[in-house]
C-alpha positions as a Markdown table, in Angstrom:
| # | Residue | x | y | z |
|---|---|---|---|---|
| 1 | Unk | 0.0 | 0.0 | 0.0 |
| 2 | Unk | 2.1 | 2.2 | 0.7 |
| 3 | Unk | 5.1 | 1.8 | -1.3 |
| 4 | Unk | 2.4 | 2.9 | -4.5 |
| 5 | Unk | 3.6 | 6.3 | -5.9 |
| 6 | Unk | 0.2 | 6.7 | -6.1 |
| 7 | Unk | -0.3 | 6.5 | -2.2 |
| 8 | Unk | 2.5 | 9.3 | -1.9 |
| 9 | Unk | 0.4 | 11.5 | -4.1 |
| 10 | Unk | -2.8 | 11.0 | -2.4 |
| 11 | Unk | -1.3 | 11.6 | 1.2 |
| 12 | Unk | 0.0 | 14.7 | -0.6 |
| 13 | Unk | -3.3 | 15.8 | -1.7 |
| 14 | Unk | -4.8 | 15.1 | 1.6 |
| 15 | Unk | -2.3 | 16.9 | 3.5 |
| 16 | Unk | -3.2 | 19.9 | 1.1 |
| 17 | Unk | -6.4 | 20.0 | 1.4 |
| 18 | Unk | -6.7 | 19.0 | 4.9 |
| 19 | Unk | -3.9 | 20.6 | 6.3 |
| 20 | Unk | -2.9 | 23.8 | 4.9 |
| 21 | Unk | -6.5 | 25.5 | 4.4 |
| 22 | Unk | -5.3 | 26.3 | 7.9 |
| 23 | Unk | -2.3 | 27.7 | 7.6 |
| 24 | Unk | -2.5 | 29.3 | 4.6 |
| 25 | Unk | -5.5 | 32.2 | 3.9 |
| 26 | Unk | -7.7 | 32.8 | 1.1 |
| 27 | Unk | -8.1 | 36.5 | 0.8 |
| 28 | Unk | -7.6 | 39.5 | 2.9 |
| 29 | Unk | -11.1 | 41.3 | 2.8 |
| 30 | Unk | -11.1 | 45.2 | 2.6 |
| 31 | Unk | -10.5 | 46.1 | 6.4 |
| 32 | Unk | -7.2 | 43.8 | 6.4 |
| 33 | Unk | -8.1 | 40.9 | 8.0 |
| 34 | Unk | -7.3 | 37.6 | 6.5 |
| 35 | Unk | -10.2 | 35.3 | 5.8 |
| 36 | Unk | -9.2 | 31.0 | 6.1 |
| 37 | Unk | -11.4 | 28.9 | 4.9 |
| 38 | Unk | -12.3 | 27.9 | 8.6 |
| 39 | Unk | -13.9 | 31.1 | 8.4 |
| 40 | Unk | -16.9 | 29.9 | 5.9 |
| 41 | Unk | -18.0 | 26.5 | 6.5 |
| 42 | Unk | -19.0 | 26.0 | 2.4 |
| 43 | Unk | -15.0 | 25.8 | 2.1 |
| 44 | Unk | -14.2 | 24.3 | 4.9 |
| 45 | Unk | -16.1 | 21.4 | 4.0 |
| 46 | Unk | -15.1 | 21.2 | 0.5 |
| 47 | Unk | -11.8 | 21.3 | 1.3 |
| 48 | Unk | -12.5 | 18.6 | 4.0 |
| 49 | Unk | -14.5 | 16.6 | 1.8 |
| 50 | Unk | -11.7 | 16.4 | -0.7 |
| 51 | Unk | -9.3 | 15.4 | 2.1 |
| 52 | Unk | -11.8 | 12.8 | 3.0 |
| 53 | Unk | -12.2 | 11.3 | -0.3 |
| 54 | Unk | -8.0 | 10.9 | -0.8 |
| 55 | Unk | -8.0 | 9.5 | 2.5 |
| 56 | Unk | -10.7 | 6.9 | 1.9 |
| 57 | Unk | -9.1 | 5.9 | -1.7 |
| 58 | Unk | -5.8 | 5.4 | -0.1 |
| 59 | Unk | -7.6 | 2.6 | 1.6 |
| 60 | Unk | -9.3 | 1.5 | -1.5 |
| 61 | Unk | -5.8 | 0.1 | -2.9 |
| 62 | Unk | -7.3 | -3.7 | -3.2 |
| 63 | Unk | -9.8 | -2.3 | -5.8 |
| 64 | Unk | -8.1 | 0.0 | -8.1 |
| 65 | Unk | -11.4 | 0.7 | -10.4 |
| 66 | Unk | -13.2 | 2.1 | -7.4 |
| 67 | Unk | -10.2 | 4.2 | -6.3 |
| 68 | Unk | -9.2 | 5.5 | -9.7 |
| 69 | Unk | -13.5 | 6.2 | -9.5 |
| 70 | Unk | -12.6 | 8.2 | -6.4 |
| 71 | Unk | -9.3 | 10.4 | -7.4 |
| 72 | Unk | -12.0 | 11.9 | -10.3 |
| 73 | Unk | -14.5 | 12.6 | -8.0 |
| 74 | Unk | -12.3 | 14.6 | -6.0 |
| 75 | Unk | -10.7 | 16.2 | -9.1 |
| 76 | Unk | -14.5 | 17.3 | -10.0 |
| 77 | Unk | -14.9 | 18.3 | -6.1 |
| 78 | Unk | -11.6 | 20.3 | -6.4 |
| 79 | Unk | -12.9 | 21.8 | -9.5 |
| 80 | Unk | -15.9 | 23.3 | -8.3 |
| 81 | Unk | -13.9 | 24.8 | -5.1 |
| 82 | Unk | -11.6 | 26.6 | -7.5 |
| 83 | Unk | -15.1 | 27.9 | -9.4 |
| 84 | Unk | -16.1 | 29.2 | -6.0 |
| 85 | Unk | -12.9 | 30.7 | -5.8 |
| 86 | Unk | -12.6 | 32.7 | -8.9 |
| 87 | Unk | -16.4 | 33.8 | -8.5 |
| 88 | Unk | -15.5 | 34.9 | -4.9 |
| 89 | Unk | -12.0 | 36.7 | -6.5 |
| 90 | Unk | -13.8 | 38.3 | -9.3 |
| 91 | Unk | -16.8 | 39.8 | -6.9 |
| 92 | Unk | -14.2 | 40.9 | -4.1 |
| 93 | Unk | -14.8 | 44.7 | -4.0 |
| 94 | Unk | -11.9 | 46.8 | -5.5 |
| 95 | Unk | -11.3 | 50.6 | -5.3 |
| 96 | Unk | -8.6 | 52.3 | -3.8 |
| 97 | Unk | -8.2 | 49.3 | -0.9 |
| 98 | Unk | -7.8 | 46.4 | -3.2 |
| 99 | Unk | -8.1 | 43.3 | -1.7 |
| 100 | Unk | -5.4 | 40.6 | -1.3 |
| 101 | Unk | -5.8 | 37.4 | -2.6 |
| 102 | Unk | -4.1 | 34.3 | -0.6 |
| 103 | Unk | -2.0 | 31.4 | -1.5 |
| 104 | Unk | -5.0 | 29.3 | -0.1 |
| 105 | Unk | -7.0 | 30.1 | -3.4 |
| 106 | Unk | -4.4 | 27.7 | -5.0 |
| 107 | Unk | -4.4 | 25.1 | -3.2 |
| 108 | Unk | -7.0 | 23.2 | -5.0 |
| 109 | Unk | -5.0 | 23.6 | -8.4 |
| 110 | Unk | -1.9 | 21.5 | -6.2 |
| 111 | Unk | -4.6 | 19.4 | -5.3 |
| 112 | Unk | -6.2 | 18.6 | -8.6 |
| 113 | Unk | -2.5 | 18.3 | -9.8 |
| 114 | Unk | -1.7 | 15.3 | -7.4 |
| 115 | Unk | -4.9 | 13.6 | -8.1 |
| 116 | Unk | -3.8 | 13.1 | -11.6 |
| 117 | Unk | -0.4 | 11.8 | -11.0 |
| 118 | Unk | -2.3 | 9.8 | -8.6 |
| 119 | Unk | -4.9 | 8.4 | -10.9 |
| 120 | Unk | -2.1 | 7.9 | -13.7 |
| 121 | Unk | 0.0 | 5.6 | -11.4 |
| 122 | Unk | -3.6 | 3.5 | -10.7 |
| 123 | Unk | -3.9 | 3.5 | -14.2 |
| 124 | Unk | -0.6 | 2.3 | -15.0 |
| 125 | Unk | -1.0 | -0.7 | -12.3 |
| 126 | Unk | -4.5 | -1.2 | -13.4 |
| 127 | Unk | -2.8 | -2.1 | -17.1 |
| 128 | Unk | 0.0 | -4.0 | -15.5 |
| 129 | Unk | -2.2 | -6.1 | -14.1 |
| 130 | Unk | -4.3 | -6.9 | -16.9 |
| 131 | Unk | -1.6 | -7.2 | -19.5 |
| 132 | Unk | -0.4 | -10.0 | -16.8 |
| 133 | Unk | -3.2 | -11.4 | -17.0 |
| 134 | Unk | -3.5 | -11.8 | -20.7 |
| 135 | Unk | -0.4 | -14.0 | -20.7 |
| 136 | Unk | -1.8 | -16.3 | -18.3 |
């Protein structure tokens, strides 16, 4: 299990999405005050849920059709946070104080990114293991 790549890649994308929404903000707002994503639970629980979902397909390694069906869920889940993220950026008021945006709106692009390394790897054993079967 663990000595996949893929496993690597997944505890990466977990540890992104579960670990440094916290650390990392999203956006200062127009008074100065950094906003996390603890801050509005929508994110917070999208961010959690992708977390979730890498965590649960790590332990999926036995069935590598259900956890390559898992990685693209949480690409699409991952998707939509970054949609909510550039509606949020575009609609952030501007003027003379123009609002800062955080590191933490790209963490779902890092995210997404590790998913498909992730889901490549399961693909590429998901082959192996078929072209070993053919010769059986």
């Amino acid at each position: 299990m663990i000595q996949r790549i893929q496993t690597l890649y997944l505890i990466l994308a977990a540890g992104i999405s579960g670990g440094l929404i916290f650390v990392f903000y999203l956006w200062k707002n127009s008074e100065g005050v950094e906003v996390f994503a603890r801050d509005d639970y929508t994110y917070l629980g999208l961010f959690l849920g992708s977390a979730l979902l890498s965590l649960i397909s790590i332990f999926r390694f036995k069935n590598r059709k259900s956890q390559f069906m898992l990685g693209r869920l949480n690409i699409i889940l991952n998707f939509i946070l970054l949609g909510f993220f550039v509606y949020q950026s575009l609609n952030l008021s501007g003027g003379t104080d123009v609002p800062e945006k955080g590191i933490g709106m790209l963490l779902p692009v890092f995210s997404i990114v590790c998913l498909a390394l992730a889901n490549k790897a399961i693909k590429k054993d998901e082959d192996l293991v078929k072209s070993v079967d053919r010769l059986r």
